[in-house]
C-alpha positions as CSV (number, residue, x, y, z in Angstrom):
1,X,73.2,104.0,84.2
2,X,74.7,103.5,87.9
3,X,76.1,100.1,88.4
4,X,76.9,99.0,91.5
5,X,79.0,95.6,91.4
6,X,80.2,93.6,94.7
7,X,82.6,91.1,94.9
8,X,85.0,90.1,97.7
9,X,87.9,87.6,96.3
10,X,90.6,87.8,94.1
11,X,88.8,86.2,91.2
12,X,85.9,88.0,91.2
13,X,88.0,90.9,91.5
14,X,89.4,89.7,88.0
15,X,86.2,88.6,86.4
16,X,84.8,92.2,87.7
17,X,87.3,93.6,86.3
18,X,86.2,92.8,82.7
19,X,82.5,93.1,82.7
20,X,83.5,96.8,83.9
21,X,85.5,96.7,80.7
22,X,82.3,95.6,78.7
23,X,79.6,97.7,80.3
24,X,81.9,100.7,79.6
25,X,82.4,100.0,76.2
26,X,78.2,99.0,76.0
27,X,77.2,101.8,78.0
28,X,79.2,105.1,77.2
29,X,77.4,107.0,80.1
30,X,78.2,103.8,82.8
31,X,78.9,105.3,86.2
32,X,80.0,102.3,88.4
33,X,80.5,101.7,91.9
34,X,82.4,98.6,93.2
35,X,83.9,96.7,95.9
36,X,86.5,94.6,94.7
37,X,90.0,95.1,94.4
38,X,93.0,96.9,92.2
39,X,91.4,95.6,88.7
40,X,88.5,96.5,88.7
41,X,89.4,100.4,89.8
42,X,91.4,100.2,86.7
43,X,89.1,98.6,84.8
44,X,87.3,101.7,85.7
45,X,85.0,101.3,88.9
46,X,85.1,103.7,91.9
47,X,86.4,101.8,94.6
48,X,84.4,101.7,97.8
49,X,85.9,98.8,99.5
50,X,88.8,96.7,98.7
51,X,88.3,92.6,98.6
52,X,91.5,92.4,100.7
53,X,89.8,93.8,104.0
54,X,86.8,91.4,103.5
55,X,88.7,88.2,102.9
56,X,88.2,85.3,105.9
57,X,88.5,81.9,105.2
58,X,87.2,79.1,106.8
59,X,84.2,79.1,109.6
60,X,86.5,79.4,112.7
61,X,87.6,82.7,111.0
62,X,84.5,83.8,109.7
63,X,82.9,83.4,113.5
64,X,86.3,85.7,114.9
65,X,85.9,88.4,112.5
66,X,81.7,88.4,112.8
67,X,82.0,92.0,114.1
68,X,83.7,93.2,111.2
69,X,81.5,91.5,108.6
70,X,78.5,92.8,109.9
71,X,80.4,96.7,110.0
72,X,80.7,95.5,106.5
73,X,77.0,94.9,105.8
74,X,76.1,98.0,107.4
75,X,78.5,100.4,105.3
76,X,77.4,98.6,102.3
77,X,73.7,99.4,102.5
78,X,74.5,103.2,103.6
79,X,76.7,103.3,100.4
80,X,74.1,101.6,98.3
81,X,71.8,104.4,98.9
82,X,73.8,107.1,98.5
83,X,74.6,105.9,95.2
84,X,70.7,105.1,94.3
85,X,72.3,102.4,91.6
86,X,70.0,101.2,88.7
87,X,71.4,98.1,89.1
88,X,73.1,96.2,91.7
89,X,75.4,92.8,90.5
90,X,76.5,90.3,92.5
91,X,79.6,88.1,91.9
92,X,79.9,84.6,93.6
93,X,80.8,86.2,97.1
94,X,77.3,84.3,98.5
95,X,77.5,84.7,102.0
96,X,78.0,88.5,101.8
97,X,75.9,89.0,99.0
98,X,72.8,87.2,99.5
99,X,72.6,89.1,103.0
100,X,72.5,92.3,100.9
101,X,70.7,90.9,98.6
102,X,67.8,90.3,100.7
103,X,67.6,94.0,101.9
104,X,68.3,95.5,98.1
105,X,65.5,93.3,96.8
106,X,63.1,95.0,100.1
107,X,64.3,98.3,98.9
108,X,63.2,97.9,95.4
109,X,66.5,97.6,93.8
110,X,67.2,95.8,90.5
111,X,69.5,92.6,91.4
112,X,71.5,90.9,89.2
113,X,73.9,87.8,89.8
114,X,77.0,87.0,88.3
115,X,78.6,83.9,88.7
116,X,76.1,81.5,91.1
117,X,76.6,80.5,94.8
118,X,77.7,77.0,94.4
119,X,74.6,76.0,95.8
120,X,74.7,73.1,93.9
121,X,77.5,72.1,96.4
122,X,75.7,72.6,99.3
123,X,72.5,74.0,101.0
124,X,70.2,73.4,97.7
125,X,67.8,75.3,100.0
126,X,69.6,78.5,99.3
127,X,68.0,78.3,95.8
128,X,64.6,79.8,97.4
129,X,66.2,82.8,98.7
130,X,67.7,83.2,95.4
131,X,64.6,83.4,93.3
132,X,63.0,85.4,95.7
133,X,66.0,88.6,96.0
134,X,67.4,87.8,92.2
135,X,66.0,89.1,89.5
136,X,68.5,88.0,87.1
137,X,71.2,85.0,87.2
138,X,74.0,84.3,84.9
139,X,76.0,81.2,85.0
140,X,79.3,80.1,84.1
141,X,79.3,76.6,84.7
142,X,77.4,74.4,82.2
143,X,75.3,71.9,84.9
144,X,74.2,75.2,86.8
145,X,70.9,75.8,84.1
146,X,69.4,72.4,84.4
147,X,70.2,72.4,88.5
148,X,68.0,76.1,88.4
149,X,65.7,74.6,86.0
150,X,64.7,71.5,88.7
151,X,63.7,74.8,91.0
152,X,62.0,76.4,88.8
153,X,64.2,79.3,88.1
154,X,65.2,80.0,84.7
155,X,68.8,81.4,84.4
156,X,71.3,82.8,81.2
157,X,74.2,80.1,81.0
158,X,76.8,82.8,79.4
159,X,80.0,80.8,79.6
160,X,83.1,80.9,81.5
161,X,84.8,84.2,82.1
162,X,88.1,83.1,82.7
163,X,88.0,82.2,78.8
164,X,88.2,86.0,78.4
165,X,90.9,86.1,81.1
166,X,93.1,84.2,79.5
167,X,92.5,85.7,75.9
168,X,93.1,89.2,77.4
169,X,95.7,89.1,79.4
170,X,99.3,89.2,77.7
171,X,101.5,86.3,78.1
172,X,105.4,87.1,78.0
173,X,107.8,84.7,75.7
174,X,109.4,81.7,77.3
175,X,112.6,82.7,77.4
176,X,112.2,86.4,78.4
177,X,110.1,85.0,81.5
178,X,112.7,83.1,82.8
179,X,115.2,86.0,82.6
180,X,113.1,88.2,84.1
181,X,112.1,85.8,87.1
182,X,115.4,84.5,87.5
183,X,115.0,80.9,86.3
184,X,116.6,78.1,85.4
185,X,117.0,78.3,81.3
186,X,116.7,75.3,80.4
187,X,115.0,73.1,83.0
188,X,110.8,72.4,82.8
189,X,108.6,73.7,85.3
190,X,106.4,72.6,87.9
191,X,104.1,75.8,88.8
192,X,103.0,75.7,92.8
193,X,99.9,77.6,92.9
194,X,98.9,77.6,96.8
195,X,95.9,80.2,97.0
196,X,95.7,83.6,97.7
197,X,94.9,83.4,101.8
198,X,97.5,84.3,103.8
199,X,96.8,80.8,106.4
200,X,95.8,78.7,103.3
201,X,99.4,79.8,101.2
202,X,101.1,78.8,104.7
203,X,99.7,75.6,104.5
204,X,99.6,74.5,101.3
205,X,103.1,75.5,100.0
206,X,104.7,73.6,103.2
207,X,103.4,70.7,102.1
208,X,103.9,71.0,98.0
209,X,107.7,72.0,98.9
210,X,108.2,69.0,100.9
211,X,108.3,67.1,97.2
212,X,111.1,68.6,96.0
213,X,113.6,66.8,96.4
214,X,112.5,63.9,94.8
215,X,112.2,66.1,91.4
216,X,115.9,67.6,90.8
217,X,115.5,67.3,86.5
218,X,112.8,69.9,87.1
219,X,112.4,73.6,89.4
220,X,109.5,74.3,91.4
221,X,107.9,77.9,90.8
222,X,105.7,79.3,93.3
223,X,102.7,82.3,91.6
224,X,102.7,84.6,93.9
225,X,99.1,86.0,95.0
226,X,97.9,89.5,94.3
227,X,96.3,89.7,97.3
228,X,100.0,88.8,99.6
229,X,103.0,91.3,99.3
230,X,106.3,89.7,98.1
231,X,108.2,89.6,101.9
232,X,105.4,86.9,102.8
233,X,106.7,84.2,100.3
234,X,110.3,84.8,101.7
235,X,110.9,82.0,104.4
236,X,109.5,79.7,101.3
237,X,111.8,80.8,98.5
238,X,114.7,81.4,100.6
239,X,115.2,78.1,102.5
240,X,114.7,75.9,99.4
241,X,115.5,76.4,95.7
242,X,112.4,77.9,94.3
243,X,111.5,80.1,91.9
244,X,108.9,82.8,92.5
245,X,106.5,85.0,90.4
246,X,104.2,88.1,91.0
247,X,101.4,88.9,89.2
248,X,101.8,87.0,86.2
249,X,100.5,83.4,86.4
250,X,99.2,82.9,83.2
251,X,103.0,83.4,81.8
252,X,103.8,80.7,84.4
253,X,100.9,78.1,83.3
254,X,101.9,79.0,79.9
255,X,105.4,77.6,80.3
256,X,104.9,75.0,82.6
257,X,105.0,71.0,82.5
258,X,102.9,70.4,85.3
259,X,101.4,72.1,88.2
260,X,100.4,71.4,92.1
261,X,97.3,73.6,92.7
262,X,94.9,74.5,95.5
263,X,91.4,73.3,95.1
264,X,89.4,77.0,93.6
265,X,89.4,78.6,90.5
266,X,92.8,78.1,89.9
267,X,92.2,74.6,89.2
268,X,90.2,75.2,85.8
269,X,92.7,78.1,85.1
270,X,95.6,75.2,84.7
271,X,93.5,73.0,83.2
272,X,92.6,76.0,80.2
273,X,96.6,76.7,79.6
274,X,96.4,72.3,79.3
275,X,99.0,72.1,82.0
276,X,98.3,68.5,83.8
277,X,98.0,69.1,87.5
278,X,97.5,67.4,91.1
279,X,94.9,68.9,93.0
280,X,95.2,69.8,96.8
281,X,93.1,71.0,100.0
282,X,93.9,70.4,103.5
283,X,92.0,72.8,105.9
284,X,92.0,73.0,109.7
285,X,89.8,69.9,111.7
286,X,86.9,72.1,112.5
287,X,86.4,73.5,108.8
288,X,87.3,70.3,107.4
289,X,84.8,68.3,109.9
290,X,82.0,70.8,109.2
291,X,82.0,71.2,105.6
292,X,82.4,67.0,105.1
293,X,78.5,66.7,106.5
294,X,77.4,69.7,104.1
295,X,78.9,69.9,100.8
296,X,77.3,66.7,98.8
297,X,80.0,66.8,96.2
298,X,81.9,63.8,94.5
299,X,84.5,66.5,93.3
300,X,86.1,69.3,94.8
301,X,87.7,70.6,91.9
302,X,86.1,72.8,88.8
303,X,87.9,70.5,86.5
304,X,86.5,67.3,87.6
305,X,82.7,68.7,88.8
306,X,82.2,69.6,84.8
307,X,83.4,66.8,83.4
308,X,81.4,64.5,86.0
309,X,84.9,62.4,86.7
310,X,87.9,62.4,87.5
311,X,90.1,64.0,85.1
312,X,92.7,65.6,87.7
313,X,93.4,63.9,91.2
314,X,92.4,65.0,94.1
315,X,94.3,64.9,97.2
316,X,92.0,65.9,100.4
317,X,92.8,66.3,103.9
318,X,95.0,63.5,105.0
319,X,95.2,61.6,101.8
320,X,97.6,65.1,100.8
321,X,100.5,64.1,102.1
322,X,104.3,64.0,100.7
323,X,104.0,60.4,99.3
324,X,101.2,60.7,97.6
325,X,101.9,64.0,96.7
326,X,105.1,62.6,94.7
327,X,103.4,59.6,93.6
328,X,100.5,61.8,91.7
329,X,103.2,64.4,90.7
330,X,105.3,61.6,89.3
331,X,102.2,60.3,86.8
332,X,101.5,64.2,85.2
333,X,104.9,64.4,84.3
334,X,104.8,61.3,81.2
335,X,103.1,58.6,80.4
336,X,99.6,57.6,79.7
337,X,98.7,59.2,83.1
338,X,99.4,62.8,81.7
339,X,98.3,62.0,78.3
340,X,94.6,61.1,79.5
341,X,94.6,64.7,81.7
342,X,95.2,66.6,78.3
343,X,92.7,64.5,76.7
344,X,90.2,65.1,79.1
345,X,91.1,69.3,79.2
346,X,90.4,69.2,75.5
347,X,87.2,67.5,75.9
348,X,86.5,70.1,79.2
349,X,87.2,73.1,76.7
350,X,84.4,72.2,74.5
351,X,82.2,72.2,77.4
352,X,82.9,75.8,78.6
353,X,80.4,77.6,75.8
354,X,83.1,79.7,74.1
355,X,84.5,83.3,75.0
356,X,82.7,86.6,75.2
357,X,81.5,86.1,78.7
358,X,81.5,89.6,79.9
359,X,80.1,91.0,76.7
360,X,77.3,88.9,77.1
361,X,76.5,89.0,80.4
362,X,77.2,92.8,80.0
363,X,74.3,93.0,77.3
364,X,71.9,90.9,79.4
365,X,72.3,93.2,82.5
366,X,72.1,96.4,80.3
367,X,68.6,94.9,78.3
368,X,67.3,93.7,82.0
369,X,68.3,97.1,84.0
């Protein structure tokens, strides 16, 4: 069969990346067509656009690059009928992807959805545009079946993918990673992971820096994004003694005693490797302002919004500042404070459903095409 799968971030690039794996293994004859990023081409997809020209964060960007989003939309449908796919999938991506959505579903295209909208977080209303252009949803978030279920939609609950993720990808032995990297032998580490937008990275890794010095028994390590060449992180690892590493985050997480992380996906990826972890997001006014009156969430972070509390803390906006950041840093490291994370990440693990992600949802899509 044709396949044609969009996604438009670094993680969906990743999670992409391995139901490619799966449908080529489940489908022999799989010819697929993506847009995505350096994964998923070698997972095995024809590359038509990579995630890294679509990538705009926050509205103020989004309204600035409008003209090149909607270039965007148009190549995409040109390309999606050239290709005449059997199947079009979806992953997360929801404000690209329910626009082409819409039109694939008027064209008589089979749509599938990987990895929901977070509608849930915002705009419930979305839901009805949903059931009308999806013909199939699978979910990787345990609450996201009964929250269909109240609109009427049934959905596949198939686990989360980054369970396979983690269980594919090879992690290297302590000691060799801190050769390799240039670390400090001996001394634990506290991982910085700051996103993987250019402005967001800026940001967030001036303020998680600014802690430093108040933590000398330990060395900060910033994981370098995919998506950002290695000259970016520069003016961060060269003014201050940091440690940096490329492309291999999961090695980091493995070997690290705590973590300060950017609110996303990266969030549930510490809390899987059982790394205890402060949570940060500070975005500009405007984005800040507009998304406080429309996202109706007591969490921001994956960790806490499946476990219904507050297993990590969260430091928004102007509560994420250096003395709180040091304060919160300070109860991870010992103590009853990081003991109750862990607890809670072990009870958060039980929740997730269990690998084979991709193999299922690759299954599903196959038996629905």
């Amino acid at each position: 069969m044709n396949y044609y799968i969009i996604a438009g971030e670094a993680s969906g690039d990743l999670h992409g990346s391995n139901l490619i794996k799966a449908l080529l293994k489940q489908d022999t004859a799989a010819n697929i067509r993506c847009w995505g990023g350096d994964l998923m081409e070698q997972a095995g997809g024809h590359l038509a656009k990579h995630y890294k020209t679509m990538s705009f964060m926050g509205f103020a960007e989004v309204l600035k690059n409008i003209p090149a989003i909607f270039k965007n939309i148009r190549f995409c449908k040109e390309d999606i009928t050239a290709f005449k796919p059997d199947v079009i999938i979806f992953i997360d991506f929801s404000g690209f992807n329910l626009r082409i959505a819409k039109w694939a579903k008027q064209h008589r295209y089979t749509t599938n959805y990987y990895i929901s909208p977070q509608v849930w977080a915002s705009r419930a209303g979305r839901v009805k545009k949903i059931k009308r252009d999806i013909d199939q949803m699978y979910v990787i978030l345990p609450f996201e079946k009964a929250f269909y279920a109240k609109y009427g939609m049934e959905v596949d609950f198939v686990g989360h993918p980054l369970l396979d993720a983690i269980a594919n990808t090879p992690i290297t032995e302590d000691q060799h990673f801190r050769k390799t990297n240039q670390l400090d032998l001996e001394r634990p580490i506290i991982a910085l992971l700051p996103g993987s937008r250019k402005q967001e990275v800026e940001k967030m890794l001036t303020i998680m820096l600014s802690v430093i010095g108040n933590f000398r028994k330990y060395q900060f390590v910033i994981a370098g994004a995919p998506s950002l060449p290695m000259e970016f992180y520069a003016p961060f690892t060269n003014a201050q003694t940091v440690g940096f590493v490329s492309n291999d985050t999961y090695s980091l997480l493995s070997h690290s005693h705590a973590a300060l992380v950017t609110s996303g996906t990266a969030t549930l990826e510490t809390a899987l490797f059982k790394v205890p972890q402060v949570v940060c997001y500070k975005g500009s006014w405007l984005s800040y302002q507009i998304a406080k009156r429309i996202i109706t969430l007591k969490y921001i972070s994956l960790v806490n919004l499946i476990m219904d509390t507050e297993v990590v803390k969260e430091l928004i906006q102007e509560e994420l500042h250096t003395n709180n950041l040091i304060n919160e840093l300070q109860k991870t490291l010992r103590g009853p404070g990081r003991e109750n994370i862990i607890k809670g990440y072990t009870s958060l693990i039980q929740k997730l459903g269990g690998a084979g992600a991709s193999d299922k949802v690759a299954s599903l899509i196959i038996k629905n095409a």
